[in-house]
N, CA, C, O and CB atoms as a CASP TS submission, in Angstrom:
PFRMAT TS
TARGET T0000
AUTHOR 0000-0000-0000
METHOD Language model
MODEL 1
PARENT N/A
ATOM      1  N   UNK     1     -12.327 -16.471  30.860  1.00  0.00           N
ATOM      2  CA  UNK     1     -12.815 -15.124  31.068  1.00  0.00           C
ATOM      3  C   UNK     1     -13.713 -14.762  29.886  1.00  0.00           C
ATOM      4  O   UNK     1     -13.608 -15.077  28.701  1.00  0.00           O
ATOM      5  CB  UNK     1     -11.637 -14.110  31.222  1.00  0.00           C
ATOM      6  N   UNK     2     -14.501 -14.120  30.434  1.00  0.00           N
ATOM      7  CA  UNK     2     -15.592 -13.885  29.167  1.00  0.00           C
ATOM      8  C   UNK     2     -15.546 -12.695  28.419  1.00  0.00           C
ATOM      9  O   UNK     2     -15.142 -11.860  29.229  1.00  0.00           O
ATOM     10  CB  UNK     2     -17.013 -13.885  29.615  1.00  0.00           C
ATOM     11  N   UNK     3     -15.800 -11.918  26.913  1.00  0.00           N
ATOM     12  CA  UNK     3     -15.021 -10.927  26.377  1.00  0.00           C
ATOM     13  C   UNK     3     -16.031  -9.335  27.439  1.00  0.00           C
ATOM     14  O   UNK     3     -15.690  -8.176  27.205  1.00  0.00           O
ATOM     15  CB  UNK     3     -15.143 -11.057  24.194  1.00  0.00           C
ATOM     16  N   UNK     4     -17.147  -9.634  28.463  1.00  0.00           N
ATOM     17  CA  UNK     4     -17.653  -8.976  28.743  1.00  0.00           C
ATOM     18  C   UNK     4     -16.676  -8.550  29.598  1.00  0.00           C
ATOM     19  O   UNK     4     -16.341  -7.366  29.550  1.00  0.00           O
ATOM     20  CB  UNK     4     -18.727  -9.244  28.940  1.00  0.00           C
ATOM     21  N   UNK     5     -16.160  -9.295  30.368  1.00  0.00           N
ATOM     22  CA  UNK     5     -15.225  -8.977  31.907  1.00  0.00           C
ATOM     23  C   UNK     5     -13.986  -8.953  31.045  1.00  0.00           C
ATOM     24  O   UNK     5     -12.959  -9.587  31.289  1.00  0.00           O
ATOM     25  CB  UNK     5     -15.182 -10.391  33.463  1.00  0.00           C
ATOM     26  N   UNK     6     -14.209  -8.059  29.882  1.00  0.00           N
ATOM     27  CA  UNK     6     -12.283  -7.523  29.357  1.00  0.00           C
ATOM     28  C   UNK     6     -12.525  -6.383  28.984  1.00  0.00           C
ATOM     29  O   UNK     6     -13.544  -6.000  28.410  1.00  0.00           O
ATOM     30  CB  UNK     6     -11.291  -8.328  27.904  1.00  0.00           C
ATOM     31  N   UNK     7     -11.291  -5.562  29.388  1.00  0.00           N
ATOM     32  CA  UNK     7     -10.897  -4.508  29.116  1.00  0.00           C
ATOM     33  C   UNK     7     -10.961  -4.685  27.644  1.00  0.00           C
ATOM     34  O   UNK     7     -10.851  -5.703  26.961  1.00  0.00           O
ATOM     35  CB  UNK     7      -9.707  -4.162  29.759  1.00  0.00           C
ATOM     36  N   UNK     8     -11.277  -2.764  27.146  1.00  0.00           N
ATOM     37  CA  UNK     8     -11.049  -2.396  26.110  1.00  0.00           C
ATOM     38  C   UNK     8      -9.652  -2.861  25.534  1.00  0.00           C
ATOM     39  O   UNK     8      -9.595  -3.468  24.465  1.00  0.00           O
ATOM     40  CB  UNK     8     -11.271  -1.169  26.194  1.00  0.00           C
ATOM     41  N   UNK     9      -8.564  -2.566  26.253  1.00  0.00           N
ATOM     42  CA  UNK     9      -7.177  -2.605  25.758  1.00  0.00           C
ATOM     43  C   UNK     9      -6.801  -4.261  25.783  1.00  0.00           C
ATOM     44  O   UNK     9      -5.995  -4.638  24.933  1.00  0.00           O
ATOM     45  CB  UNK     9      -6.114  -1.602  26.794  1.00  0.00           C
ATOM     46  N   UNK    10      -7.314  -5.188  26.655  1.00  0.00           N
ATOM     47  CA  UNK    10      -6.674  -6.603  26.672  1.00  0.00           C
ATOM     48  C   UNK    10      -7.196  -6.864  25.484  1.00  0.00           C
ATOM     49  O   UNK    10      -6.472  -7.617  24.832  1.00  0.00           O
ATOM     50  CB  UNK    10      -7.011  -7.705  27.852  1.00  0.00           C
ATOM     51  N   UNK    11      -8.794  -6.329  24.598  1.00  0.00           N
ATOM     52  CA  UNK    11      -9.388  -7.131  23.047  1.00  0.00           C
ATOM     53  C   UNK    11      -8.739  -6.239  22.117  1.00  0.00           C
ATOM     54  O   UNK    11      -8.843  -6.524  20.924  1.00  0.00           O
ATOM     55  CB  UNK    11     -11.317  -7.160  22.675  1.00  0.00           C
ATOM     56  N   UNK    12      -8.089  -5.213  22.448  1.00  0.00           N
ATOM     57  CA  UNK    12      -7.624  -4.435  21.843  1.00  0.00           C
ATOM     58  C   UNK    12      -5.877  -5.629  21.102  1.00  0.00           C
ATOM     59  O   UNK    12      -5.576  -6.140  20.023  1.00  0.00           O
ATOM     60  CB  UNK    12      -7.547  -2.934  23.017  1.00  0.00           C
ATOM     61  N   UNK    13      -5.087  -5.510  22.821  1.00  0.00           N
ATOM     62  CA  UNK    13      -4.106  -6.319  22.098  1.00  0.00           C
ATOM     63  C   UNK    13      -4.094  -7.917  21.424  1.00  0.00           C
ATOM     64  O   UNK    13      -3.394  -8.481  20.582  1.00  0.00           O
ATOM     65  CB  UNK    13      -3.198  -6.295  22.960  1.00  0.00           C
ATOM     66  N   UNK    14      -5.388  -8.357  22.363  1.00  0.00           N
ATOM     67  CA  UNK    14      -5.794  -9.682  21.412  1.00  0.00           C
ATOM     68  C   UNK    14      -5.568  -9.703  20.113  1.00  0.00           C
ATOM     69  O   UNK    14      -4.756 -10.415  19.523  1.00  0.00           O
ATOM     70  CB  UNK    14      -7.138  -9.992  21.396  1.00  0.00           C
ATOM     71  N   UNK    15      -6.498  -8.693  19.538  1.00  0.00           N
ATOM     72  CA  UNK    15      -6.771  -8.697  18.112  1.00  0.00           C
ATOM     73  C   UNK    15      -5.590  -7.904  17.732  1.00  0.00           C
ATOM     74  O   UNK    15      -5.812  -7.357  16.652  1.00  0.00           O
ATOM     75  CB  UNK    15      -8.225  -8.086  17.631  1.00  0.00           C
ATOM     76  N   UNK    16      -4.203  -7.575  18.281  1.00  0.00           N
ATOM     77  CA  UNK    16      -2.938  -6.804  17.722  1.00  0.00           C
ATOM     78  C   UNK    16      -2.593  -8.143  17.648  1.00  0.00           C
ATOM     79  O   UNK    16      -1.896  -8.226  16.637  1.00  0.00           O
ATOM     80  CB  UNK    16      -1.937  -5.585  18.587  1.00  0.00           C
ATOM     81  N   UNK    17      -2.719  -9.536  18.292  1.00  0.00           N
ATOM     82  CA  UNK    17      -1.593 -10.604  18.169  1.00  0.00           C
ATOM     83  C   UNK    17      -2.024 -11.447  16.713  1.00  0.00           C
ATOM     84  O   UNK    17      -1.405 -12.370  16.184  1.00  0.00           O
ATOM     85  CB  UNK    17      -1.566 -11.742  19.708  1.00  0.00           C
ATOM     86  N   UNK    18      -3.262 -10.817  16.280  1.00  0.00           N
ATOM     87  CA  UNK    18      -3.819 -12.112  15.292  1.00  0.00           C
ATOM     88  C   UNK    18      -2.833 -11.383  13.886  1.00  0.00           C
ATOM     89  O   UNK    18      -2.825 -10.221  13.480  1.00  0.00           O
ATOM     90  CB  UNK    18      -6.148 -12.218  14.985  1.00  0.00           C
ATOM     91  N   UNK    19      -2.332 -12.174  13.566  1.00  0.00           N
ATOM     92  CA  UNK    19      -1.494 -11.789  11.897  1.00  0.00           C
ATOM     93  C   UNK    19      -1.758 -12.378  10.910  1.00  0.00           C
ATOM     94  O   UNK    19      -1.457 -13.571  10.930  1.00  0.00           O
ATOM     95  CB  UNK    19      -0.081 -11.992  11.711  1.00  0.00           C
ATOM     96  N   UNK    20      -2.206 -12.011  10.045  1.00  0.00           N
ATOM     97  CA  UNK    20      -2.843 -12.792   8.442  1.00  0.00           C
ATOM     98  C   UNK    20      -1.168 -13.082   7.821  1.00  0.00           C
ATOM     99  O   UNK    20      -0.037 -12.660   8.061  1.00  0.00           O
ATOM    100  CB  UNK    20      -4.121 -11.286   6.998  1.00  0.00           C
ATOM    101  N   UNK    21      -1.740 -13.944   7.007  1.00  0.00           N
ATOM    102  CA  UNK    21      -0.235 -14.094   6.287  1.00  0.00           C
ATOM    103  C   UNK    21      -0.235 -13.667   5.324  1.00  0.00           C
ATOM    104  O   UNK    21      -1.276 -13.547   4.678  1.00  0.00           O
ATOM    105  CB  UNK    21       0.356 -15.254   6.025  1.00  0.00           C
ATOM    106  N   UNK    22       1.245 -13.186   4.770  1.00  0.00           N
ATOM    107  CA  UNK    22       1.040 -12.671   3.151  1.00  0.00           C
ATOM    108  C   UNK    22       0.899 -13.277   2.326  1.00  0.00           C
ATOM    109  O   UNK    22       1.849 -14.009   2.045  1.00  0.00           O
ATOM    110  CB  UNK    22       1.819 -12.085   2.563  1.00  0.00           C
ATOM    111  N   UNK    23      -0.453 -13.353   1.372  1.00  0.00           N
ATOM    112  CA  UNK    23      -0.510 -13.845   0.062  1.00  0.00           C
ATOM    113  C   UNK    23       1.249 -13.828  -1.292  1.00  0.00           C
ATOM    114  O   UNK    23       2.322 -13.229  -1.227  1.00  0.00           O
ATOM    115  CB  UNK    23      -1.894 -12.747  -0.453  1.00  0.00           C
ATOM    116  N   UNK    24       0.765 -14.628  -2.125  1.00  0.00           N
ATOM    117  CA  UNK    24       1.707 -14.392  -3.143  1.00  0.00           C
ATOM    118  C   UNK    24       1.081 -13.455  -3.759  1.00  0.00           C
ATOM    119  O   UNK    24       1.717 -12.496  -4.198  1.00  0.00           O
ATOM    120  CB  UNK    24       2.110 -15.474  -3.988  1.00  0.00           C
ATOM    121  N   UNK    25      -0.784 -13.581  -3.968  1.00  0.00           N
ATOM    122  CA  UNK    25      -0.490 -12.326  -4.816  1.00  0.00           C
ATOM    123  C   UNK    25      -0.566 -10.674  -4.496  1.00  0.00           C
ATOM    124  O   UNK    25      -0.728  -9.703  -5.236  1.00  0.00           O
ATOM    125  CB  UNK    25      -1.332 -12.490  -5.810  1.00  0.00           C
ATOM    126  N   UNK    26      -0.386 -10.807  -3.134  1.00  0.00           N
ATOM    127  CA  UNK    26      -0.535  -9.613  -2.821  1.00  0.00           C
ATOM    128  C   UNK    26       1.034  -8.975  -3.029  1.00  0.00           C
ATOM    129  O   UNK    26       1.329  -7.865  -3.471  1.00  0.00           O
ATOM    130  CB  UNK    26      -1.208  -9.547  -1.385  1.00  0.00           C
ATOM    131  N   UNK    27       1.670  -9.739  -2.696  1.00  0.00           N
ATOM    132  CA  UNK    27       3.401  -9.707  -3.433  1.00  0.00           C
ATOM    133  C   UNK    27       3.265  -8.911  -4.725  1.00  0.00           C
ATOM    134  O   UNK    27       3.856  -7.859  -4.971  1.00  0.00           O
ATOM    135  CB  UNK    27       4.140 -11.480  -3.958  1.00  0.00           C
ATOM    136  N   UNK    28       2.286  -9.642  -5.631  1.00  0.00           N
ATOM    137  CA  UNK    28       2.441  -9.499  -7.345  1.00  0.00           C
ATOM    138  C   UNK    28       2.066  -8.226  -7.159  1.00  0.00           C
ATOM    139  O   UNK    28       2.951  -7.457  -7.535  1.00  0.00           O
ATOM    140  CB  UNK    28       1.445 -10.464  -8.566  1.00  0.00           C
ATOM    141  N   UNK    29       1.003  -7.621  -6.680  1.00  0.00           N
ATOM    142  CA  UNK    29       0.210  -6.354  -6.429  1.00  0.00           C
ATOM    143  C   UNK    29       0.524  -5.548  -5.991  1.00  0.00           C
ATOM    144  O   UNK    29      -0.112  -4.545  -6.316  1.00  0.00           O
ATOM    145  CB  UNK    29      -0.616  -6.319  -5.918  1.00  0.00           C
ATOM    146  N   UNK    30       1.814  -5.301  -4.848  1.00  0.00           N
ATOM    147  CA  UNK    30       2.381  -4.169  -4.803  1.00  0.00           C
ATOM    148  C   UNK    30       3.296  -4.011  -5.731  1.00  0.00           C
ATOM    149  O   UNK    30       3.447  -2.932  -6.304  1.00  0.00           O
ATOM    150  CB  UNK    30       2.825  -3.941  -3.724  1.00  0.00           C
ATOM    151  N   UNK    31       4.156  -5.281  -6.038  1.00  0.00           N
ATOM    152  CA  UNK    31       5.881  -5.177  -7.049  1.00  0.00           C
ATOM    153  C   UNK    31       4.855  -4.359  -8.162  1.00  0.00           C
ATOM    154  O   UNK    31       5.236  -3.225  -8.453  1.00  0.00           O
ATOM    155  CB  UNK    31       7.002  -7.284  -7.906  1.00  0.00           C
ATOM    156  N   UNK    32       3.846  -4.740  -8.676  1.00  0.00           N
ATOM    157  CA  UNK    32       3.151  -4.380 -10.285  1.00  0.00           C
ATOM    158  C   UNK    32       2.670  -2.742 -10.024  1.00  0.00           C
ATOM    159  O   UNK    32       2.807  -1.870 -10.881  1.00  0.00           O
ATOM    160  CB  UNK    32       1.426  -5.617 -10.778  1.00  0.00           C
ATOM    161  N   UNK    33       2.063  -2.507  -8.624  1.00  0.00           N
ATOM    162  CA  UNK    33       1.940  -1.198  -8.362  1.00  0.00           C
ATOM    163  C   UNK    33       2.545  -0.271  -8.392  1.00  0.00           C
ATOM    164  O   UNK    33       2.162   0.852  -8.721  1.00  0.00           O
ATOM    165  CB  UNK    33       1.708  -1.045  -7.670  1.00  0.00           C
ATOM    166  N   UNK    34       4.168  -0.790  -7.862  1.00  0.00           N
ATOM    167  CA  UNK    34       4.851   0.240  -7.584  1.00  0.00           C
ATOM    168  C   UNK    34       5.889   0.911  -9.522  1.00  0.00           C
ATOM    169  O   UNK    34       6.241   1.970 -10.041  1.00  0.00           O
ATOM    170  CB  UNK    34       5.950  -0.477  -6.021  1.00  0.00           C
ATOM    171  N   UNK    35       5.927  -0.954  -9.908  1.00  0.00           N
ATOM    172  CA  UNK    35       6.317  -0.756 -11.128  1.00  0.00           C
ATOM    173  C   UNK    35       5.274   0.627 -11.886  1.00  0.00           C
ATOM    174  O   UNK    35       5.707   1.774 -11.992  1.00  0.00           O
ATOM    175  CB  UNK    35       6.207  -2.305 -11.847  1.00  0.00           C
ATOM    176  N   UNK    36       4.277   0.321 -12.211  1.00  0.00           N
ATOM    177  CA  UNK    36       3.195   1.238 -12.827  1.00  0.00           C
ATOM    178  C   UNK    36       3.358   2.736 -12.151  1.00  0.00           C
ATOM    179  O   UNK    36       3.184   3.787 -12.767  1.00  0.00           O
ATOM    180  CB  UNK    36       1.594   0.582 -12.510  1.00  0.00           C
ATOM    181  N   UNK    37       3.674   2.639 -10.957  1.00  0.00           N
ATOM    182  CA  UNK    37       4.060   4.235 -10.523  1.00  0.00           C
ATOM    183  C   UNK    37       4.686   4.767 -10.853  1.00  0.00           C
ATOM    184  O   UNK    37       4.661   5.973 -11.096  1.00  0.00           O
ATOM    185  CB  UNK    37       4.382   4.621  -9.634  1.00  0.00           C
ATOM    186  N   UNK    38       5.251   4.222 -10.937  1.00  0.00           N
ATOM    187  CA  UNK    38       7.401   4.834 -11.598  1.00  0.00           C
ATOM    188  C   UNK    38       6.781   5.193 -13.107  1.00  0.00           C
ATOM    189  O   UNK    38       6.554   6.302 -13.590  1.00  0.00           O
ATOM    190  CB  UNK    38       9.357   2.858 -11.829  1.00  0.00           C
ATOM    191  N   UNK    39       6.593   3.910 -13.659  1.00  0.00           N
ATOM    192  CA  UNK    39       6.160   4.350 -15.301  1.00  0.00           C
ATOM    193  C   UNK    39       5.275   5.420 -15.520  1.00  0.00           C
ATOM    194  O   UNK    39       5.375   6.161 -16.498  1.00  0.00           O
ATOM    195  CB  UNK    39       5.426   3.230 -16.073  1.00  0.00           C
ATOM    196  N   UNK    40       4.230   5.556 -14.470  1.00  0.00           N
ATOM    197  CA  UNK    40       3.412   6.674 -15.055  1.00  0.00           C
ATOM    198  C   UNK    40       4.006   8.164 -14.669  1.00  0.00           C
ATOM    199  O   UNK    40       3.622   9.209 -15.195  1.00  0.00           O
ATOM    200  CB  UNK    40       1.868   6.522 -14.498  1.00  0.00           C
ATOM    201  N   UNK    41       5.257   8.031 -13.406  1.00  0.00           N
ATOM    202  CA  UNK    41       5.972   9.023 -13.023  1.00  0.00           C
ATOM    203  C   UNK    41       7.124   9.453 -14.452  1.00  0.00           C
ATOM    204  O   UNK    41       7.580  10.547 -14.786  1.00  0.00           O
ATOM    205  CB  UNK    41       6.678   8.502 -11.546  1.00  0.00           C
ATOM    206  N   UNK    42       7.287   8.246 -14.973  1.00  0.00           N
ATOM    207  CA  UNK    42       8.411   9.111 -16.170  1.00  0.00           C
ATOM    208  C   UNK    42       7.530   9.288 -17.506  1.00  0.00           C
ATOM    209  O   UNK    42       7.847  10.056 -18.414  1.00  0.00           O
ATOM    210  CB  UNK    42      10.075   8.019 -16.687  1.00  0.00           C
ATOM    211  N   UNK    43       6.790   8.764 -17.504  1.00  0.00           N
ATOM    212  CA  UNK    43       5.842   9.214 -19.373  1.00  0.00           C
ATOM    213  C   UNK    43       4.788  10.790 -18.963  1.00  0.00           C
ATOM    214  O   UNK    43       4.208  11.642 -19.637  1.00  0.00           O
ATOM    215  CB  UNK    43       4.050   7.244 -20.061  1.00  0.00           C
ATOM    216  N   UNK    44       4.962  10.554 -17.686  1.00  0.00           N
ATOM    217  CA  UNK    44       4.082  12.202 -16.793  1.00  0.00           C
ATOM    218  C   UNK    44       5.468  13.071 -17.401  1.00  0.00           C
ATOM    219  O   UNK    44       5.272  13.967 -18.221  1.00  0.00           O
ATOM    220  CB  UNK    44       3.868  12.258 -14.181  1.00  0.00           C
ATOM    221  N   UNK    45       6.625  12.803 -17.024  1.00  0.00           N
ATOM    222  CA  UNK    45       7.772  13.647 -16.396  1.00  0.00           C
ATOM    223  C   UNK    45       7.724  13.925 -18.046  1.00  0.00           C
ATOM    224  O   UNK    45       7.836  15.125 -18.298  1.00  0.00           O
ATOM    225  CB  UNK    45       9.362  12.891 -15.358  1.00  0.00           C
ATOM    226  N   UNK    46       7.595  13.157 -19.097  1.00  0.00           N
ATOM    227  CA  UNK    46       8.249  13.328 -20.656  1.00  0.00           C
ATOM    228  C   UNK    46       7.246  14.092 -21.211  1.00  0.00           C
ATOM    229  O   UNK    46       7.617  14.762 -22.175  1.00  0.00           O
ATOM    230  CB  UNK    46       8.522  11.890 -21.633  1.00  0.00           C
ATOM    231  N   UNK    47       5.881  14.216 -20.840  1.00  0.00           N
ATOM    232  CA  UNK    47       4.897  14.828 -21.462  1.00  0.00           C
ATOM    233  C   UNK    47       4.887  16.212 -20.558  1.00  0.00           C
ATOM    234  O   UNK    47       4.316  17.148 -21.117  1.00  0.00           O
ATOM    235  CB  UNK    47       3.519  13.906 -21.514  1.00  0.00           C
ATOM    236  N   UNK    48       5.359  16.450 -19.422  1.00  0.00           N
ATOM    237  CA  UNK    48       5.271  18.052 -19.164  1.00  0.00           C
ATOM    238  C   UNK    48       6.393  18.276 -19.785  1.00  0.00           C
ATOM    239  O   UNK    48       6.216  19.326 -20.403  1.00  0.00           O
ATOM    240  CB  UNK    48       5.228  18.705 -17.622  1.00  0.00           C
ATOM    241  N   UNK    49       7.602  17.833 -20.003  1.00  0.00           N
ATOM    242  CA  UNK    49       8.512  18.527 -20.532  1.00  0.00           C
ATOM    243  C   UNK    49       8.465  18.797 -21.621  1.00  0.00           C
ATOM    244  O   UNK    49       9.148  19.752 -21.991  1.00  0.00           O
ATOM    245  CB  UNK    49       9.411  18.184 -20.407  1.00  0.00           C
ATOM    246  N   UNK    50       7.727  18.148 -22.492  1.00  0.00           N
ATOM    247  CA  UNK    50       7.255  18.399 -24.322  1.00  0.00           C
ATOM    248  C   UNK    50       6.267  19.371 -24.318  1.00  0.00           C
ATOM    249  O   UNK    50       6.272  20.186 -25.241  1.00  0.00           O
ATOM    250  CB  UNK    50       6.484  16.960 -25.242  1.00  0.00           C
ATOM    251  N   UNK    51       5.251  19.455 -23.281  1.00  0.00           N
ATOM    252  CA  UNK    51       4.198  20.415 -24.022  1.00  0.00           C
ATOM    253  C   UNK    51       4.073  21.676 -22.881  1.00  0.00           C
ATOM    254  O   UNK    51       3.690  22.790 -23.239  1.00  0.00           O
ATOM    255  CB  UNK    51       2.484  19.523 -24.356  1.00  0.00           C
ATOM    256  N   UNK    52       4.329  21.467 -21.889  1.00  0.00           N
ATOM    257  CA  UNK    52       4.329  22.559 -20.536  1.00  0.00           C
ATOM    258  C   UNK    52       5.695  23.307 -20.688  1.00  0.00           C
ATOM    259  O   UNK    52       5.668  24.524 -20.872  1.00  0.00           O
ATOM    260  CB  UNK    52       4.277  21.699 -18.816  1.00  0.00           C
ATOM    261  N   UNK    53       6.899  22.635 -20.620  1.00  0.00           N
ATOM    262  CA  UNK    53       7.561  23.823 -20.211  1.00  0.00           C
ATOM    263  C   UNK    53       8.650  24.083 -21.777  1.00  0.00           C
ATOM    264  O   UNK    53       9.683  24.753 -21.796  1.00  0.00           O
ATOM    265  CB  UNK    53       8.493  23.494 -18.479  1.00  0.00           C
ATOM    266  N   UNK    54       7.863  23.129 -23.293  1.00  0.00           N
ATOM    267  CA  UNK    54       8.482  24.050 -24.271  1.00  0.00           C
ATOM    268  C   UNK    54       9.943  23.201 -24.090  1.00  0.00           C
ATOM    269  O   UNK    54      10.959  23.886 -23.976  1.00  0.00           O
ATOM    270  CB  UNK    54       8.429  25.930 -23.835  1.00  0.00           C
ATOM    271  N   UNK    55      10.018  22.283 -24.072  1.00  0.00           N
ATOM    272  CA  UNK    55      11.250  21.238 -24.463  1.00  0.00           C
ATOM    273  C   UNK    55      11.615  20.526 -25.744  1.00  0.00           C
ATOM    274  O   UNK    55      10.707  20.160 -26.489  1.00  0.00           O
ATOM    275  CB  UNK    55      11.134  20.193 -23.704  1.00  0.00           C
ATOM    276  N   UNK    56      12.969  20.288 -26.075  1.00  0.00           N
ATOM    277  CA  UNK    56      12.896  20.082 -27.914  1.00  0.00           C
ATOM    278  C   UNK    56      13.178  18.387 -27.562  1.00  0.00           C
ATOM    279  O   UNK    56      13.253  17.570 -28.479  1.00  0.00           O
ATOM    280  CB  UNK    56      14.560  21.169 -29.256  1.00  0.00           C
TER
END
């Protein structure tokens, strides 16, 4: 069958069946992302509490 004589939805789910595989370093790149979030979430959290809301 040719992609002219296909439905929107049959190239639609075609291209839902194709799956890339996960890299390793895309592994490294979220674990390191999410690490760096957190860290910049608690040195954020230590610096409003020292100079914004007047903490000893």
């Amino acid at each position: 069958m040719r992609d002219e004589d296909k439905t929107k939805e049959q190239l639609i789910e075609e291209l839902a069946e194709v799956e890339e595989p996960w890299l390793p370093i895309e592994t490294k790149l979220v674990t390191y992302s999410v690490i760096g979030g957190i860290a910049a979430l608690i040195v954020l959290a230590i610096v409003v509490h020292m100079f914004i809301l007047g903490g000893h």
